[in-house]
N, C-alpha and C positions, 0 to 999 in steps of 0.2 A: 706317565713318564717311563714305566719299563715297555709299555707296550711302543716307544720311539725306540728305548735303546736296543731292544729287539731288532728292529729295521736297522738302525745304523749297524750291528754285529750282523745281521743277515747280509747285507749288502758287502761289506769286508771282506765277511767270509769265500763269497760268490766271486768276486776280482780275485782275490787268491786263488781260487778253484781252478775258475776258469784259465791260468796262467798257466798251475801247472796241469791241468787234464790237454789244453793245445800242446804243451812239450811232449807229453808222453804222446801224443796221438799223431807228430810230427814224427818222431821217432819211430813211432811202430810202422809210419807207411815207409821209409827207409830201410829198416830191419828186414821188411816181408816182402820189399819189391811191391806193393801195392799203390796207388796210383790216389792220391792224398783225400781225394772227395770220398773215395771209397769208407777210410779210415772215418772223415768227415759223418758219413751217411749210417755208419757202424757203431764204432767204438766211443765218439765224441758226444752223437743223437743219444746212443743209449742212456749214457752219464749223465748229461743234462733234460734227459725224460724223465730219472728215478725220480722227480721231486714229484712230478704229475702221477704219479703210479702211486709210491706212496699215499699222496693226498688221493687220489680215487678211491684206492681200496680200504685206506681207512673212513674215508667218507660214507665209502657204498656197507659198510658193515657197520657204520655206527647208525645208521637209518637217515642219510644228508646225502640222497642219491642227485639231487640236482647240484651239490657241489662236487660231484664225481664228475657230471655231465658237463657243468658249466665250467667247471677247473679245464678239463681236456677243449671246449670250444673253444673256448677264451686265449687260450694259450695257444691254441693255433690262429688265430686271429692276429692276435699280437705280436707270434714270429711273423708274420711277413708283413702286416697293417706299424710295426712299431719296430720290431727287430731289425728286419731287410732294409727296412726305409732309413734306418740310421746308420746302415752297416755301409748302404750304395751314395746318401747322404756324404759320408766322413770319403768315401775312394768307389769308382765305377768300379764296374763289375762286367770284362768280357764273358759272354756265354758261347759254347760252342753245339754242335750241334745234339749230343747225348744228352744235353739238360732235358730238349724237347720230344726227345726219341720216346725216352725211357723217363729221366728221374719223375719230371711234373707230370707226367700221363700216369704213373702209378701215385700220384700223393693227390693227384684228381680224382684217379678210383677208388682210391681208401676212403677220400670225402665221401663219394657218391653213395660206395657201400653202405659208410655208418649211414648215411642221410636214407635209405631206403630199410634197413634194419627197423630205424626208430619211429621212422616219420609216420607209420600207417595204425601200428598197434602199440608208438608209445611208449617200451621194451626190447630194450637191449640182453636179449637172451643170451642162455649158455649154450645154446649151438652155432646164434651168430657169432659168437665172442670166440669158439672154435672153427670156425670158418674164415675170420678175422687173423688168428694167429696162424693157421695155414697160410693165408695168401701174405703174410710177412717174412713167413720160413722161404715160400717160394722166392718173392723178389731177393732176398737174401742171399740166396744160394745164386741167382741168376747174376744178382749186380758181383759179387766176392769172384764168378766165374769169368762175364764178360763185359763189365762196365771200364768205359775210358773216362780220362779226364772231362769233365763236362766245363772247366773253367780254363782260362787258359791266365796262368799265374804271371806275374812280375817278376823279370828277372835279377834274380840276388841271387847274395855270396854260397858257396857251395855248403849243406847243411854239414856238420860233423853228430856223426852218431853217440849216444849216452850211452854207457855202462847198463845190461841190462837192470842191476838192481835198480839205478837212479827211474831208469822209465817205470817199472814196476812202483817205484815208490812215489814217482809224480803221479802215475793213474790211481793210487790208490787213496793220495793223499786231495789229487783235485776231487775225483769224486764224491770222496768223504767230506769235506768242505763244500761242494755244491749243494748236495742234501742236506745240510745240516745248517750251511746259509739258509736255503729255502725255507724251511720248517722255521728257523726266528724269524724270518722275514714273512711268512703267511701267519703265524702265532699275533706278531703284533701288529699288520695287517687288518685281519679278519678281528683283532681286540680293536683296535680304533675303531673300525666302519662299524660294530656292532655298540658302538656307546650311541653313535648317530641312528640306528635304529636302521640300516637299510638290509634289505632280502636277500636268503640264503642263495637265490639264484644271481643277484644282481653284484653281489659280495664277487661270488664265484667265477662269473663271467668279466670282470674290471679286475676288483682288485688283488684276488686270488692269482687267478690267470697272466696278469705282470707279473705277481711274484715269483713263480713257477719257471714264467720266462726269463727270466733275470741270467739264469745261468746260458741260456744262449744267447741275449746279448754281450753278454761278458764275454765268452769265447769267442763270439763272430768279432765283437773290437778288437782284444787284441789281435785275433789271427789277422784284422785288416790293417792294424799298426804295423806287424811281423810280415806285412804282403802275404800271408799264406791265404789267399782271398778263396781258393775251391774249398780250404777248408769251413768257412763262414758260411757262404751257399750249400757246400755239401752238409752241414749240421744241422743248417734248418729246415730245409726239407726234408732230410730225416728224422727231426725230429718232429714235423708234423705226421711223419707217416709212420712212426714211432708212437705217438700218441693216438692217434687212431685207433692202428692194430694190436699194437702191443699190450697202452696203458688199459684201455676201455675194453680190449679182448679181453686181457687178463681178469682184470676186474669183473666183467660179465660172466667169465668163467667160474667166479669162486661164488658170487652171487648175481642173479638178476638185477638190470639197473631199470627203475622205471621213471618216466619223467612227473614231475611232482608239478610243477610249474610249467605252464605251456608256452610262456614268451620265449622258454627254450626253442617249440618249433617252432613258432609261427614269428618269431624274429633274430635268434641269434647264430642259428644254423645256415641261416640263408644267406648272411653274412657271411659265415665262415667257404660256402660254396662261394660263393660273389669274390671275394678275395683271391681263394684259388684260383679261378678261370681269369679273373684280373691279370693275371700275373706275365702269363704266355705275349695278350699282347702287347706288352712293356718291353718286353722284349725285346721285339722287332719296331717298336715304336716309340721315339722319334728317328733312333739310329738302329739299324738292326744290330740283333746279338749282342746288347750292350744295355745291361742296367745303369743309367746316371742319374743326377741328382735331381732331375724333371720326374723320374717314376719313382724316386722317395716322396719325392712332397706330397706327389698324386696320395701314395700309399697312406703316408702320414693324415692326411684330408678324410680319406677312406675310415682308418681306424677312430678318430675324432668323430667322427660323425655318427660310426655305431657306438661310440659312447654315448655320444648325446639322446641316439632315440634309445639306448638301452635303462638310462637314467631319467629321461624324458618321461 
């Protein structure tokens, strides 16, 4: 019983979060002149990655280094196998040409990178993990310098700008509720699935990795209720490439991760590769530059299915 009202208060918590970290993150791309996906790929990725970061590094220090591993797969799986698919599912999603210039060519190479750090010797070290949060500072500095809108939004009523305290105190307050949803929603989570007895890896990569994700479904709905639709695409690509570089850098940085369970490589990474490179041709197919509700189901089908041979 407390391990459900955990979920129900995690999940609360997580709509609220997410409600106001879109206000503050609406606002600040107003404030800065900066160009809403940015904001999106930024400030919004960051906030709803802290759950993933948190749970790695307390994972990788407590000695639970495949729910380090399998919390960050999982949860990039899930942003575009479960999150994307419901986000393009509920309203399409025009792309325009920067999405494939720039944002998905570098959340392909972040894939690639972890997938060739780990894949050979099994360890995710502290020099790839430094090399990792290098090649995040970079894109960073490049997208804050020369990235354009990659979605091309609906048009609505003109924004009015908040009071900087109010933005300050919706960033602080959705954040603070993201994380704090997360952590009771992976607590009673990771309590139920362990009365049933299933694997620290299998936990991690399902039901862990939803919970993590929760905060950018929350934020990609409503920003698609609120039509702020570059900010829903721009968050979750960010935050797969967030998670990548950032959560599993960092992570490897303060200890070595090694993989403890192999159906890590030899099934859930390859997945997580398969999904990314998915993505591109949805794009241009069945309509170009147009995600609709033909490449949600796809997607939807996709992530259903690595659940099945994951649990399989």
């Amino acid at each position: 019983m407390q391990d459900f009202l955990f979920i129900v208060g995690g999940l609360t918590l997580l709509i609220a979060g997410g409600n106001w970290l879109l206000k503050a993150a609406v606002d600040l791309s107003l404030k800065l002149k900066i160009p809403k996906i940015v904001i999106g790929m930024t400030v919004v990725s960051f906030a709803t990655s802290a759950p993933e970061l948190i749970v790695s590094i307390n994972a990788a220090l407590d000695g639970f280094p495949d729910l380090a591993l399998g919390n960050v797969v999982g949860s990039n799986i899930a942003n575009l196998g479960l999150v994307l698919a419901i986000t393009i599912l509920l309203s399409p999603i025009d792309v325009s040409k920067s999405f494939y210039t720039t944002d998905w060519p570098v959340m392909t190479l972040a894939s690639l990178l972890f997938f060739f750090f780990i894949y050979f010797d099994g360890v995710l070290q502290q020099y790839e993990g430094i090399a990792m949060v290098v090649f995040l500072f970079i894109f960073l500095v490049y997208l804050l310098r020369f990235q354009k809108p990659a979605v091309i939004d609906d048009e609505d009523e003109p924004d009015i700008m908040l009071p900087t305290y109010k933005t300050a105190l919706f960033l602080g307050l959705g954040g603070g509720a993201l994380w704090g949803g997360s952590e009771l929603l992976i607590n009673g989570a990771v309590g139920m699935a362990t009365v049933f007895g299933v694997s620290e890896r299998v936990i991690a990569v399902t039901i862990v990795s939803v919970g993590t994700s929760i905060p950018e479904l929350a934020a990609s709905i409503i920003a698609v209720i609120k039509k702020e639709k570059a900010i829903s695409l721009g968050n979750l690509i960010g935050s797969n490439i967030f998670n990548l570089l950032a959560v599993l850098g960092i992570t490897s940085i303060i200890t070595p991760i090694p993989v403890m369970d192999q159906g890590l490589l030899t099934n859930d990474i390859f997945w997580m590769l398969g999904i990314s490179f998915l993505i591109l041709p949805l794009v241009f197919i069945p309509k170009g530059l147009r995600l609709g509700w033909r490449d949600g189901l796809i997607l939807v089908s996709v992530y259903l299915l690595f659940i099945y041979f994951t649990i399989a």
